[in-house]
PDB file of N, H, CA, C and O in Angstrom:
ATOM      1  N   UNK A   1      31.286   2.305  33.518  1.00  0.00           N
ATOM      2  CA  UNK A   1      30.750   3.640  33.335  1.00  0.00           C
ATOM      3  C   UNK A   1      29.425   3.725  34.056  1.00  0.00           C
ATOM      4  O   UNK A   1      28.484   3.881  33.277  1.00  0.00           O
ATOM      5  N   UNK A   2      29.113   3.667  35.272  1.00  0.00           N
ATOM      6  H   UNK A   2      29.877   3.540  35.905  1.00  0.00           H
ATOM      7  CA  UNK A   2      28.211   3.394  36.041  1.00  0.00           C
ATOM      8  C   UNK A   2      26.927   4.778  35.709  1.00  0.00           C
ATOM      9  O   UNK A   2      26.640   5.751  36.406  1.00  0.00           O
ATOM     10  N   UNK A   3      26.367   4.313  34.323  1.00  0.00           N
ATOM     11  H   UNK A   3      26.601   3.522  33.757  1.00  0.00           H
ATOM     12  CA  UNK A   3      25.571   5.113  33.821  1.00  0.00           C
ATOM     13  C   UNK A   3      24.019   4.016  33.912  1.00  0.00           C
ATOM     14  O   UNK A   3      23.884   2.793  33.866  1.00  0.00           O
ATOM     15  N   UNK A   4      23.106   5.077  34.048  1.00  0.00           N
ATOM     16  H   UNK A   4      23.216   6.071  34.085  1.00  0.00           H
ATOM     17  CA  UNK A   4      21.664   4.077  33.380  1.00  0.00           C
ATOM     18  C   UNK A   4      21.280   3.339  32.254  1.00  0.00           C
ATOM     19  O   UNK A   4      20.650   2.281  32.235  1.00  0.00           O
ATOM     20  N   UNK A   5      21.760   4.060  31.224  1.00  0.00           N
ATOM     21  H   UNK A   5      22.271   4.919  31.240  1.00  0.00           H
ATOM     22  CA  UNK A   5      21.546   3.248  29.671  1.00  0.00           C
ATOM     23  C   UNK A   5      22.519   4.191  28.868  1.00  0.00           C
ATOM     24  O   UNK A   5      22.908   5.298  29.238  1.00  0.00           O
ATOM     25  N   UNK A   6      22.825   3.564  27.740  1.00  0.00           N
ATOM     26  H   UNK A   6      22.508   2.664  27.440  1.00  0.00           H
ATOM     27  CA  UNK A   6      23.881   4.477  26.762  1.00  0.00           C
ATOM     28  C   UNK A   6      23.365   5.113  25.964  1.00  0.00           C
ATOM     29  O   UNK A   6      22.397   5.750  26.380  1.00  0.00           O
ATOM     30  N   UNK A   7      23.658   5.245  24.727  1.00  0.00           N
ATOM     31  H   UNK A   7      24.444   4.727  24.389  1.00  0.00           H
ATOM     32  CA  UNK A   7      23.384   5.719  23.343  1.00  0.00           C
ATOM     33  C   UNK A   7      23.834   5.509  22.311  1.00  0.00           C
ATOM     34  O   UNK A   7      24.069   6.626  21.850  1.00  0.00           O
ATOM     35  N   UNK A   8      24.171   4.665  21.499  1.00  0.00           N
ATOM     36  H   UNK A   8      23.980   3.758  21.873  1.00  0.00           H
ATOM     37  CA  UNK A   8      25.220   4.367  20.601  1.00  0.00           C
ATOM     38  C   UNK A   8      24.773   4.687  19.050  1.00  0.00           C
ATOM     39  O   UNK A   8      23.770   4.206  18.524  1.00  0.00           O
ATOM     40  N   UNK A   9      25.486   5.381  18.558  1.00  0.00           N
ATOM     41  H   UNK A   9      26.301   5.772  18.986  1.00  0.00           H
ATOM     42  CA  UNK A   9      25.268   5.813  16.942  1.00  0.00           C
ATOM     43  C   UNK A   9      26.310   5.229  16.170  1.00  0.00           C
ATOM     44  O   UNK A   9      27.532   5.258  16.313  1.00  0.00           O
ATOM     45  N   UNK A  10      25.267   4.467  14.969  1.00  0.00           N
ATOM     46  H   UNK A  10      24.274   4.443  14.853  1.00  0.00           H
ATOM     47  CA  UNK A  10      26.398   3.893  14.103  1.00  0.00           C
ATOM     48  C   UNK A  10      25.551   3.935  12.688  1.00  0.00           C
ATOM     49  O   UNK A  10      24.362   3.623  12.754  1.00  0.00           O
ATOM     50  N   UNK A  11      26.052   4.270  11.538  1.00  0.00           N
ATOM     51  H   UNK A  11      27.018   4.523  11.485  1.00  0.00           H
ATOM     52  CA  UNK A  11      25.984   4.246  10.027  1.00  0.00           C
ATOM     53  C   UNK A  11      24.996   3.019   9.697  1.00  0.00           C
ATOM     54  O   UNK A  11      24.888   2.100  10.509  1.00  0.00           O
ATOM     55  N   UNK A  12      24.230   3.023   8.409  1.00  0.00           N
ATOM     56  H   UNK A  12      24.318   3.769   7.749  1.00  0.00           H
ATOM     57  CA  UNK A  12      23.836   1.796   8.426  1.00  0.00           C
ATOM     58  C   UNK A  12      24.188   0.664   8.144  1.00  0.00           C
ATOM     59  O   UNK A  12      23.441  -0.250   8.494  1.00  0.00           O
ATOM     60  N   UNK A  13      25.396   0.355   7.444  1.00  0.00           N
ATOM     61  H   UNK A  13      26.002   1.098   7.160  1.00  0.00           H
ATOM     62  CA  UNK A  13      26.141  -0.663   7.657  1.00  0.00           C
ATOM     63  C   UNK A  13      25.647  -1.901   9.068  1.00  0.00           C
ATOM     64  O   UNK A  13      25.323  -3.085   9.161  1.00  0.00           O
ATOM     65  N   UNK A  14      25.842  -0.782   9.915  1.00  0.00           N
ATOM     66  H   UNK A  14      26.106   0.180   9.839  1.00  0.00           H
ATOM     67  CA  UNK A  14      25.769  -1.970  10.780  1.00  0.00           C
ATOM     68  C   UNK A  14      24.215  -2.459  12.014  1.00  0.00           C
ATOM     69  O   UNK A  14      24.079  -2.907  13.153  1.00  0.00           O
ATOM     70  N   UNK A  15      23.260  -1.972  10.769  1.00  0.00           N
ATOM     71  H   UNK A  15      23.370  -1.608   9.845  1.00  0.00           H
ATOM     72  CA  UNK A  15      21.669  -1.811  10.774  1.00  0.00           C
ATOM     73  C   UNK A  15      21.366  -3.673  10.792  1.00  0.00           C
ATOM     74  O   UNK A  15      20.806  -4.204   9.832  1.00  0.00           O
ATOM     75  N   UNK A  16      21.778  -4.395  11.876  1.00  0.00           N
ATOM     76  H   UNK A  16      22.233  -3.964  12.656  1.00  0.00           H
ATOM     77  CA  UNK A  16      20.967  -5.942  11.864  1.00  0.00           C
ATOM     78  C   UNK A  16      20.653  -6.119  13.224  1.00  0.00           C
ATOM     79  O   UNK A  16      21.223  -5.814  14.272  1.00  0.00           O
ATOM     80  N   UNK A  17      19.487  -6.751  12.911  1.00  0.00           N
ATOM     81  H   UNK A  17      19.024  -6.998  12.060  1.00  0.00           H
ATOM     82  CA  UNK A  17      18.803  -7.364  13.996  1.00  0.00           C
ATOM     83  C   UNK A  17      19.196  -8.307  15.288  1.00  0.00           C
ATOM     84  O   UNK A  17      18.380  -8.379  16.207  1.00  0.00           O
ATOM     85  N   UNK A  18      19.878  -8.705  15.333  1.00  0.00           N
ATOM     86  H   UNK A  18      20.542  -8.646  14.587  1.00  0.00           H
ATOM     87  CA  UNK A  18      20.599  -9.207  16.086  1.00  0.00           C
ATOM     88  C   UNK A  18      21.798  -7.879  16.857  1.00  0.00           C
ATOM     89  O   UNK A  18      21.628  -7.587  18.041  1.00  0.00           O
ATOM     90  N   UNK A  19      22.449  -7.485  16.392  1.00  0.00           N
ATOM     91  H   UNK A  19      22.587  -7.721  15.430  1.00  0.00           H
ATOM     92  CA  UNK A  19      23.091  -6.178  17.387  1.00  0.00           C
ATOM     93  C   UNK A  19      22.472  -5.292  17.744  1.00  0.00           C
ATOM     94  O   UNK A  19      22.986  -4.745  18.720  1.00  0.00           O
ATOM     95  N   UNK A  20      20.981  -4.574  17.201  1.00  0.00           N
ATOM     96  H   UNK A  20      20.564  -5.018  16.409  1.00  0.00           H
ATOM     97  CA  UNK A  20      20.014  -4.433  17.810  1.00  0.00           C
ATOM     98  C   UNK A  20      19.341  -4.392  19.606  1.00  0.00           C
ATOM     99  O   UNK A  20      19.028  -3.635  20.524  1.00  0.00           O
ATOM    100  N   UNK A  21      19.447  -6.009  19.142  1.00  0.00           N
ATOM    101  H   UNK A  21      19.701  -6.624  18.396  1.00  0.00           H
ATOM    102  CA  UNK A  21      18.820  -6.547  20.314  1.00  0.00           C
ATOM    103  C   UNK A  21      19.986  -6.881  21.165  1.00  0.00           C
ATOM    104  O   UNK A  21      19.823  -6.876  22.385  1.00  0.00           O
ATOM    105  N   UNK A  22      21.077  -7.154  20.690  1.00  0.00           N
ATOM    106  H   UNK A  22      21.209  -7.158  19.698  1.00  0.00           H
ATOM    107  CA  UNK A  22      22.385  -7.286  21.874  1.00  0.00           C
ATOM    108  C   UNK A  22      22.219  -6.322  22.578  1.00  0.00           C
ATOM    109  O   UNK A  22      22.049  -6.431  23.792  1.00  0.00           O
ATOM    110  N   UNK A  23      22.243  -4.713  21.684  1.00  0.00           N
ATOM    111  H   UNK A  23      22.382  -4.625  20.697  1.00  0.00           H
ATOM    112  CA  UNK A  23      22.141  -3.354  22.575  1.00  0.00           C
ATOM    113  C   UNK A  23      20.789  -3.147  23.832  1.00  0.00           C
ATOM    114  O   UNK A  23      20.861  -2.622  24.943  1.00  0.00           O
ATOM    115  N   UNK A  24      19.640  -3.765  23.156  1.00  0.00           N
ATOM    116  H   UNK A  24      19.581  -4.191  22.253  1.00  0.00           H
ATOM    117  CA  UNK A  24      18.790  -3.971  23.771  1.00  0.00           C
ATOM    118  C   UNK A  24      19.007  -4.335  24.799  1.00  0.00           C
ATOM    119  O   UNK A  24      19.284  -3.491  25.651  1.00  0.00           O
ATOM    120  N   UNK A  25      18.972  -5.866  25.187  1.00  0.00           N
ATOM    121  H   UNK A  25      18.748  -6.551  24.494  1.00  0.00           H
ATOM    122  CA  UNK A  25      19.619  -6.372  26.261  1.00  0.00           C
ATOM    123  C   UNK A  25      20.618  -5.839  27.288  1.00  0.00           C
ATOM    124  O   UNK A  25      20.477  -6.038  28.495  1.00  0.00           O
ATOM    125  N   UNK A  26      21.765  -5.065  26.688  1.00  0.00           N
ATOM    126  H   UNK A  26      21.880  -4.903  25.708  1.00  0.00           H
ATOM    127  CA  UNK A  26      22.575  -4.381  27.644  1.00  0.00           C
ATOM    128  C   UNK A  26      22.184  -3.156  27.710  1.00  0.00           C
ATOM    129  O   UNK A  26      23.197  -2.460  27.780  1.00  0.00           O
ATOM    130  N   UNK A  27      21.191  -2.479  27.726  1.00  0.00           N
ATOM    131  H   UNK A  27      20.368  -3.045  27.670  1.00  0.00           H
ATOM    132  CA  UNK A  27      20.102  -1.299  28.252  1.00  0.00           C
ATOM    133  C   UNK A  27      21.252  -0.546  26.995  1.00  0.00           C
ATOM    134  O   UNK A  27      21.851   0.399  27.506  1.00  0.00           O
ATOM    135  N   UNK A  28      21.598  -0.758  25.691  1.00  0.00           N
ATOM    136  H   UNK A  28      21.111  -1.526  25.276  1.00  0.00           H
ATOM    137  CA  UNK A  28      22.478   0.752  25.203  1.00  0.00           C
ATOM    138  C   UNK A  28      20.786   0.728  24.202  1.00  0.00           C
ATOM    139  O   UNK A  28      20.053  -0.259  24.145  1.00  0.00           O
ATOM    140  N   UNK A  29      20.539   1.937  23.589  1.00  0.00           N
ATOM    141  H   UNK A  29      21.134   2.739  23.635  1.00  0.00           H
ATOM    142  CA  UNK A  29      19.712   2.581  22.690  1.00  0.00           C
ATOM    143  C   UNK A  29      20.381   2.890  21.580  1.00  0.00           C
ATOM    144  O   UNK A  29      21.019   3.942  21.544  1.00  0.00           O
ATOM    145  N   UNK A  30      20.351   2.104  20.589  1.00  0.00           N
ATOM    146  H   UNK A  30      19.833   1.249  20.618  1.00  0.00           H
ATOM    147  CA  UNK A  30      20.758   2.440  19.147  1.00  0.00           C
ATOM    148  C   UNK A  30      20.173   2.870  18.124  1.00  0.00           C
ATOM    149  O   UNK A  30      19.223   2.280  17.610  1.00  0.00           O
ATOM    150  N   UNK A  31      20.708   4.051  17.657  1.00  0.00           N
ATOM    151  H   UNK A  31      21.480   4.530  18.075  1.00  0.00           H
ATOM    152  CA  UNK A  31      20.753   4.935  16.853  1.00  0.00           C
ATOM    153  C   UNK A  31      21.139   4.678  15.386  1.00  0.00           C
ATOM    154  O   UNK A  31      22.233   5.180  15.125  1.00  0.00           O
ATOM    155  N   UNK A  32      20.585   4.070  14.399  1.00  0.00           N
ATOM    156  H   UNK A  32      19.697   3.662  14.611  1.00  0.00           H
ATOM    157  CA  UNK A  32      21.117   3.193  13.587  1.00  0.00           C
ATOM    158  C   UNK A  32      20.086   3.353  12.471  1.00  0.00           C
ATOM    159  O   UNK A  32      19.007   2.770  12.578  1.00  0.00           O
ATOM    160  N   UNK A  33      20.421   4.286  11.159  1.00  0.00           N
ATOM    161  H   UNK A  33      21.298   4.760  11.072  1.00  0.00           H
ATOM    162  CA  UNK A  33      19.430   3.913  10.287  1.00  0.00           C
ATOM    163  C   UNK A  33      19.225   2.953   9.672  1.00  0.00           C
ATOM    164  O   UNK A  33      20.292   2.348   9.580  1.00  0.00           O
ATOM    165  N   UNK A  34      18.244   2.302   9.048  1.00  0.00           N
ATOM    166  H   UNK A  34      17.376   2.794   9.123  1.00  0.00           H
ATOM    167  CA  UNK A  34      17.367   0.968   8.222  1.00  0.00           C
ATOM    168  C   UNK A  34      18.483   1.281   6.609  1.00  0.00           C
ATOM    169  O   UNK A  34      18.665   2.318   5.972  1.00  0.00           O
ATOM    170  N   UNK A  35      18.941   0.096   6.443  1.00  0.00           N
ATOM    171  H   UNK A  35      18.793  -0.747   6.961  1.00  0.00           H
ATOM    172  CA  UNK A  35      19.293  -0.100   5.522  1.00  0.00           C
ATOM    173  C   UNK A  35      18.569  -0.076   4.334  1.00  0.00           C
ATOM    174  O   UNK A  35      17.457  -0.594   4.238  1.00  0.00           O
ATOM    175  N   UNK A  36      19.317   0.674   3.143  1.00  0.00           N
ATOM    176  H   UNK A  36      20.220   1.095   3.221  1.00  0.00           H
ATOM    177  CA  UNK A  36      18.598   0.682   2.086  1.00  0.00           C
ATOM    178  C   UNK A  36      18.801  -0.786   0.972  1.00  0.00           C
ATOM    179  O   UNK A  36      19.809  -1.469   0.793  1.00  0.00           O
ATOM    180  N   UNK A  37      18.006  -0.859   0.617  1.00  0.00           N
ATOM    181  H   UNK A  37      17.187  -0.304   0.762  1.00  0.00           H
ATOM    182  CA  UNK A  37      18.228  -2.515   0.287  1.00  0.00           C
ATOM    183  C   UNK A  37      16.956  -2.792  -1.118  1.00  0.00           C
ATOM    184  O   UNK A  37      16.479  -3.888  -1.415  1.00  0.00           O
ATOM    185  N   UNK A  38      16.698  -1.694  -1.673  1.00  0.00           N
ATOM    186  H   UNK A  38      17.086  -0.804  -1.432  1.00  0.00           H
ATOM    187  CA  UNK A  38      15.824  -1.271  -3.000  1.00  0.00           C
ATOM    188  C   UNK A  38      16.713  -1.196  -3.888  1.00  0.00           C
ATOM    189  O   UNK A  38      17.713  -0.631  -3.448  1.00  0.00           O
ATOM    190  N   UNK A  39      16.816  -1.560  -5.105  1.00  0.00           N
ATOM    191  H   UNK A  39      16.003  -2.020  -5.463  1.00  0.00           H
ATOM    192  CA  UNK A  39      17.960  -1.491  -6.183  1.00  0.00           C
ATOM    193  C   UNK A  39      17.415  -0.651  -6.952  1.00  0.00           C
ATOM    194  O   UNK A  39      18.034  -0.545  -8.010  1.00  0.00           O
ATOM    195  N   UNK A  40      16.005   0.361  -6.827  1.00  0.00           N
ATOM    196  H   UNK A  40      15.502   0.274  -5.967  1.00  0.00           H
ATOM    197  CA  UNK A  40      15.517   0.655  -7.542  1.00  0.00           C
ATOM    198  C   UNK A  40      15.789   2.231  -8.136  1.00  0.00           C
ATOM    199  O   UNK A  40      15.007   2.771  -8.919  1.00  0.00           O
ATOM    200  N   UNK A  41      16.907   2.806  -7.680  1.00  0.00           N
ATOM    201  H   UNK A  41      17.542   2.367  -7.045  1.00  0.00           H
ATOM    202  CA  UNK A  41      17.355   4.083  -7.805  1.00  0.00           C
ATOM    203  C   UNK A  41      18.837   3.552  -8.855  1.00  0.00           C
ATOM    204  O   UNK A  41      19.186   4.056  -9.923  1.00  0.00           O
ATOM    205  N   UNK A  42      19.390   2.566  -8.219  1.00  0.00           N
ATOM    206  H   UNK A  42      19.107   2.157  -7.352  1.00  0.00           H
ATOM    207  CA  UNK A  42      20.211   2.028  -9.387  1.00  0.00           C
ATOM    208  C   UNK A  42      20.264   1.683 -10.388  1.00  0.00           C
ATOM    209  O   UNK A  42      21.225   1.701 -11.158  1.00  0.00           O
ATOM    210  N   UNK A  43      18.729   1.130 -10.611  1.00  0.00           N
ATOM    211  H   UNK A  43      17.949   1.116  -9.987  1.00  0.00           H
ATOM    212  CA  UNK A  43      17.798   0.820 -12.023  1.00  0.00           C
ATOM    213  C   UNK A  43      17.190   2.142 -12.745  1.00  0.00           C
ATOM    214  O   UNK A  43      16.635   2.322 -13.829  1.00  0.00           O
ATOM    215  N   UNK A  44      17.508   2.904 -11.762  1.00  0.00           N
ATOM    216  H   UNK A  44      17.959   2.757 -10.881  1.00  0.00           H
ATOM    217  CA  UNK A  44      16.935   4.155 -12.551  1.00  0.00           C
ATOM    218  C   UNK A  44      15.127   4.378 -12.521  1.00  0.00           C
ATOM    219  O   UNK A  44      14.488   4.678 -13.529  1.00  0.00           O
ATOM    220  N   UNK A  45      14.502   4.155 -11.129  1.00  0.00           N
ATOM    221  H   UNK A  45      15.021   3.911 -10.310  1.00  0.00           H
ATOM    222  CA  UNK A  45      13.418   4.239 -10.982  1.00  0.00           C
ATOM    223  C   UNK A  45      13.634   4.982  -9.558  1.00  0.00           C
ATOM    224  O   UNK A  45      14.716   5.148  -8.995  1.00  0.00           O
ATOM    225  N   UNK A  46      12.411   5.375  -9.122  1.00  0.00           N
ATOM    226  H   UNK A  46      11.531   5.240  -9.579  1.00  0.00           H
ATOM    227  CA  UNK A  46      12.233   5.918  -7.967  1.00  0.00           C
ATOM    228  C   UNK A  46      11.977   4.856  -7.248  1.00  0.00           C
ATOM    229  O   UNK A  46      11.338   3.822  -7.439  1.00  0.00           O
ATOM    230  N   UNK A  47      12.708   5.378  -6.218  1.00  0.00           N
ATOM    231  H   UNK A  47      13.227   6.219  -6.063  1.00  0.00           H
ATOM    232  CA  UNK A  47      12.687   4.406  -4.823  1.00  0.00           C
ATOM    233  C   UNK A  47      11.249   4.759  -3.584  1.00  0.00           C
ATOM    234  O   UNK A  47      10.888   5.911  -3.347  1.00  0.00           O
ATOM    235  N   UNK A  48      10.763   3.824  -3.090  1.00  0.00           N
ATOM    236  H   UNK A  48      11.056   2.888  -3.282  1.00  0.00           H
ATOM    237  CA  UNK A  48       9.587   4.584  -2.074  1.00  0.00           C
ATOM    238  C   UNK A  48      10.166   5.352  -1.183  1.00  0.00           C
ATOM    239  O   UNK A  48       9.311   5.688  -0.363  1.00  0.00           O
ATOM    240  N   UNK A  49      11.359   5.869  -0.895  1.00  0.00           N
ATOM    241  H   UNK A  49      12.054   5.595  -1.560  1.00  0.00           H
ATOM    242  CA  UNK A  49      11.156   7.055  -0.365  1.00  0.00           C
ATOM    243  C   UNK A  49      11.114   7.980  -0.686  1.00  0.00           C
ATOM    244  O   UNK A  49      10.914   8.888   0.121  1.00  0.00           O
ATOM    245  N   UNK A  50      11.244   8.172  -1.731  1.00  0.00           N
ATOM    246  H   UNK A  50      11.407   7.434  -2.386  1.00  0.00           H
ATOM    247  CA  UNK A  50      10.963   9.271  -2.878  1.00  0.00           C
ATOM    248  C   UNK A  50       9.195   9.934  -3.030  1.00  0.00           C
ATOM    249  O   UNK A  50       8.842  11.014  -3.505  1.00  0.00           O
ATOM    250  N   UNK A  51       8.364   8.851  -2.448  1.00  0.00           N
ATOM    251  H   UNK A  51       8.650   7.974  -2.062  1.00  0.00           H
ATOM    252  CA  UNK A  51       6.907   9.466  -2.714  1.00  0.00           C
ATOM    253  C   UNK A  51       7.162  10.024  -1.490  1.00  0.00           C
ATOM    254  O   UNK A  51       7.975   9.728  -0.614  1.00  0.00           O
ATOM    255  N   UNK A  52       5.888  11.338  -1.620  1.00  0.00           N
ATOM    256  H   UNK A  52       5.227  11.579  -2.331  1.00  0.00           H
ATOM    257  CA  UNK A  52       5.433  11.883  -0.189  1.00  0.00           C
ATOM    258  C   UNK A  52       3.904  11.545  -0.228  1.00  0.00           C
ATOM    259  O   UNK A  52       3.456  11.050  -1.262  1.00  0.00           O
ATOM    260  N   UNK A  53       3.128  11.767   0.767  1.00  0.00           N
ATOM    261  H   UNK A  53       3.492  12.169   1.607  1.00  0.00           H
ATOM    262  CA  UNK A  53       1.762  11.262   1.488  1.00  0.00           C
ATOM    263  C   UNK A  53       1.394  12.911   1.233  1.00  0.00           C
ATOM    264  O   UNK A  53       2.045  13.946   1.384  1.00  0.00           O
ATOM    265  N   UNK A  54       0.574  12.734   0.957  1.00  0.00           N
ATOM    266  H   UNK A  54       0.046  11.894   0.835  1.00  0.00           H
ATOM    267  CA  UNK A  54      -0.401  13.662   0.998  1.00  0.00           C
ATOM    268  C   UNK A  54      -1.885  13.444   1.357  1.00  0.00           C
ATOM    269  O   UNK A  54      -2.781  12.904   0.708  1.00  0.00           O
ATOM    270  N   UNK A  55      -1.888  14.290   3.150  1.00  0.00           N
ATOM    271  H   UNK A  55      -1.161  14.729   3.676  1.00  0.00           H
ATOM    272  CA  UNK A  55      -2.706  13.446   4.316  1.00  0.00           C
ATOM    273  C   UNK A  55      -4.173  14.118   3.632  1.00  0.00           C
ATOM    274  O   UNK A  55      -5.219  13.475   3.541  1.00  0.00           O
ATOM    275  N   UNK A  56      -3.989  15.620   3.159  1.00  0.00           N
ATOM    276  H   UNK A  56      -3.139  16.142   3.233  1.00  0.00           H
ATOM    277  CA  UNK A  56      -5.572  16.300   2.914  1.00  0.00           C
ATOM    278  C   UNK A  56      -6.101  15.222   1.663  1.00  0.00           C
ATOM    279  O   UNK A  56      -7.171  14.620   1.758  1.00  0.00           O
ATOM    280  N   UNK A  57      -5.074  15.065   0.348  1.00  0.00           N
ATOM    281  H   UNK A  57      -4.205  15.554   0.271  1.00  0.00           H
ATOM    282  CA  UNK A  57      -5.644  14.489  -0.425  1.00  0.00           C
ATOM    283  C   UNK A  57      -5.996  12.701  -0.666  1.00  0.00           C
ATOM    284  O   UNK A  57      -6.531  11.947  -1.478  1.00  0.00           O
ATOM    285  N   UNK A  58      -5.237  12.677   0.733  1.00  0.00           N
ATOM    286  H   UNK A  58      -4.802  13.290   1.393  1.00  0.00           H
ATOM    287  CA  UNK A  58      -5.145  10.548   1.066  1.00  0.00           C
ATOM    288  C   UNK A  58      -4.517  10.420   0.068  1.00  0.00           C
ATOM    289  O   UNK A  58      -4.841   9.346  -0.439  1.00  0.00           O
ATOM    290  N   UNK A  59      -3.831  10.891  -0.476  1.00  0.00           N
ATOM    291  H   UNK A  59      -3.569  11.763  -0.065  1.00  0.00           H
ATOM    292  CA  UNK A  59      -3.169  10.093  -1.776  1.00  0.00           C
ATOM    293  C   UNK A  59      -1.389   9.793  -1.934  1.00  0.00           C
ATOM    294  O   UNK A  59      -0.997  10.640  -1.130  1.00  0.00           O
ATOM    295  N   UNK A  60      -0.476   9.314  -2.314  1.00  0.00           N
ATOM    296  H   UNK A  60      -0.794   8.627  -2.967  1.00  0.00           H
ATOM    297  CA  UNK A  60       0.906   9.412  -2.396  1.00  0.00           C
ATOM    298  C   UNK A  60       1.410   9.780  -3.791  1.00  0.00           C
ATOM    299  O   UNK A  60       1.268   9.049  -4.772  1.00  0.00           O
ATOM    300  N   UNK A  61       1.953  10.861  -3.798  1.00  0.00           N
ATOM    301  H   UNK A  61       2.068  11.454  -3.002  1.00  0.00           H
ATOM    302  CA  UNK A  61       3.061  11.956  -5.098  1.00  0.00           C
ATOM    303  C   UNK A  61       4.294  11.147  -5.477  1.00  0.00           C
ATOM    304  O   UNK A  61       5.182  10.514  -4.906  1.00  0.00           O
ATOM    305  N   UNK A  62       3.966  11.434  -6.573  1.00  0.00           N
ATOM    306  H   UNK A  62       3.245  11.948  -7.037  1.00  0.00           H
ATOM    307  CA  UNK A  62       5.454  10.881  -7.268  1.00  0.00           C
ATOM    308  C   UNK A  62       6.278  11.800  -7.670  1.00  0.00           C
ATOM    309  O   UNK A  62       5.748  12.781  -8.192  1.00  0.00           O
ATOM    310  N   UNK A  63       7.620  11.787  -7.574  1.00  0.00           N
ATOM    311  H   UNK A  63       8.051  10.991  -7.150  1.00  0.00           H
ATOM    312  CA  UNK A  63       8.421  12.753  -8.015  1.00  0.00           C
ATOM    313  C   UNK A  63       8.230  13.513  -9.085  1.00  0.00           C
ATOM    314  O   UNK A  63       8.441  14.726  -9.043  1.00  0.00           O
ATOM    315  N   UNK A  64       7.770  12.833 -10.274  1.00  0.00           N
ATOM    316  H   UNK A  64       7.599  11.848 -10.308  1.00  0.00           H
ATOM    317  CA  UNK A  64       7.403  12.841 -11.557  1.00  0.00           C
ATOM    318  C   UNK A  64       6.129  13.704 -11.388  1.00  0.00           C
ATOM    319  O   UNK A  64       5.789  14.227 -12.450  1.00  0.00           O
ATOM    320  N   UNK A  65       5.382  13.973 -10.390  1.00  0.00           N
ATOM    321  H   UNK A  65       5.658  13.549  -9.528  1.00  0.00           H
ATOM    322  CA  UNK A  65       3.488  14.978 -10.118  1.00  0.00           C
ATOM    323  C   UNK A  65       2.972  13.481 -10.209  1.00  0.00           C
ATOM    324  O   UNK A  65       2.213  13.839  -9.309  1.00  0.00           O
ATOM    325  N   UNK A  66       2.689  12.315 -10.399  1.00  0.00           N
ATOM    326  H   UNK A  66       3.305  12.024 -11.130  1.00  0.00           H
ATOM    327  CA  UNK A  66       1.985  11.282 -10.409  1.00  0.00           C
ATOM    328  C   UNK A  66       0.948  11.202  -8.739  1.00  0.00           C
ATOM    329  O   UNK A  66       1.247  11.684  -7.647  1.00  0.00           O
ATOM    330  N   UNK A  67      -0.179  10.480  -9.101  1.00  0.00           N
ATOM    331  H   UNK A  67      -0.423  10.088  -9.989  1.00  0.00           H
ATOM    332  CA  UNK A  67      -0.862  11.222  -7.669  1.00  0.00           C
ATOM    333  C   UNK A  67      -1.361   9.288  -8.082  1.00  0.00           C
ATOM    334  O   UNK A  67      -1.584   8.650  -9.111  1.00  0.00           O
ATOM    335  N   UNK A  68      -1.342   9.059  -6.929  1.00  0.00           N
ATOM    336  H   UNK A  68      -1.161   9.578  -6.093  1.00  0.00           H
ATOM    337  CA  UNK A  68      -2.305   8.100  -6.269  1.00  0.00           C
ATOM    338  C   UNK A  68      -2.974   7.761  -4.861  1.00  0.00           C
ATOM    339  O   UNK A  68      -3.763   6.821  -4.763  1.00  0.00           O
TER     340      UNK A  68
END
């Protein structure tokens, strides 16, 4: 496919470091979200992506209004 570089999109399943860098190496650009790997929504807590940043007040929100 006498292209410059690819694009490849895949689920996170298949989010490791090593196929990564295979793609790397063969100029493809992967598209691949970070695995979630926090048990902490399964435990029934909030997970960190759940806070937001709040840049005016420097501080991070908790779902719950919690401010730090």
């Amino acid at each position: 496919m006498r292209v410059d570089y690819l694009t490849a999109i895949a689920d996170r399943g298949y989010y490791k470091s090593e196929e990564i860098l295979a793609c790397h190496k063969a100029s493809i650009v992967p598209l691949v979200p970070k695995s979630a790997t926090s048990n902490a929504k399964a435990d029934g807590r909030f997970d960190k992506s759940d806070f937001v940043y709040d840049r005016e007040n420097d501080e991070h929100v908790c779902p719950a209004g919690g401010r730090r």
